[in-house]
C-alpha positions as CSV (number, residue, x, y, z in Angstrom):
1,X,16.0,-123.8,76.8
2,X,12.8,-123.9,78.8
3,X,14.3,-122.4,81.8
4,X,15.6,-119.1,79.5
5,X,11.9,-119.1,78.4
6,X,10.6,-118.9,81.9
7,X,13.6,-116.8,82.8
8,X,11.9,-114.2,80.0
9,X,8.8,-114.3,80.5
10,X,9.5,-113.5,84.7
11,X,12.1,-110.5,83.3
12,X,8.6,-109.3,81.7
13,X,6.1,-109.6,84.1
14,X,8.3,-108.5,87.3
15,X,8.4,-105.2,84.9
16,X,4.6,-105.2,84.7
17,X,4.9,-105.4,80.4
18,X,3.2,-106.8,77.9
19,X,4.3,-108.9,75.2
20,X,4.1,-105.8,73.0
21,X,5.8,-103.4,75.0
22,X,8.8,-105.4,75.7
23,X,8.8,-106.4,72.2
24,X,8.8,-102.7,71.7
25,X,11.7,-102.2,74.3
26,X,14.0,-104.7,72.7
27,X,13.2,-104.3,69.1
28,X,11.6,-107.9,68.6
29,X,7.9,-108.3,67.4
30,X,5.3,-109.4,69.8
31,X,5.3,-112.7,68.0
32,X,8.9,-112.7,68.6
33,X,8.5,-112.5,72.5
34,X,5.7,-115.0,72.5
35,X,8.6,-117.6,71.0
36,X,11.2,-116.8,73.4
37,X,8.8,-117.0,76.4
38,X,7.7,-120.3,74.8
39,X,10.9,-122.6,73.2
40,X,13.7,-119.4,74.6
41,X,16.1,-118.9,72.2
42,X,19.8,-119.8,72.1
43,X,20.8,-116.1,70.5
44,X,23.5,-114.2,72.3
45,X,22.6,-111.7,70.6
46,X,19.2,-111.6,72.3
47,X,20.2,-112.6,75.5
48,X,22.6,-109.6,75.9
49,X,19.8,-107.5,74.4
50,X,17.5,-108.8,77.3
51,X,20.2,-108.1,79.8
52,X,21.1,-104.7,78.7
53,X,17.7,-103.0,78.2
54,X,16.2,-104.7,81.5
55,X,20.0,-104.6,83.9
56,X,20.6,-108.6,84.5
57,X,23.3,-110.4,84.2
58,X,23.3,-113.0,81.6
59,X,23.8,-115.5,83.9
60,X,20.6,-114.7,85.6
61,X,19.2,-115.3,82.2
62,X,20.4,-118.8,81.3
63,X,20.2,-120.1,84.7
């Protein structure tokens, strides 16, 4: 799961956010965001979340 992490954390800094705002985007608390940039998360739910608010496939997400 460290690569989905990583895979997060570059979705939110190629979109020039912070934590907060794409916390704010997806509906997830800053400290959620911090945790999925951190361990990732194995949620499908959040993955497609991630991939339908920011336009990735999910693919690019677990990979």
């Amino acid at each position: 799961m460290e690569k989905i992490a990583q895979n997060i954390k570059n979705i939110r800094l190629i979109n020039q956010l912070t934590q907060v705002e794409m916390g704010n985007l997806l509906g997830y608390s800053e400290r959620q965001i911090r945790r999925f940039e951190t361990i990732g998360t194995s949620s499908l739910a959040v993955i497609k979340r991630i991939s339908e608010v920011f336009n990735v496939s999910i693919m690019e997400i677990l990979s």
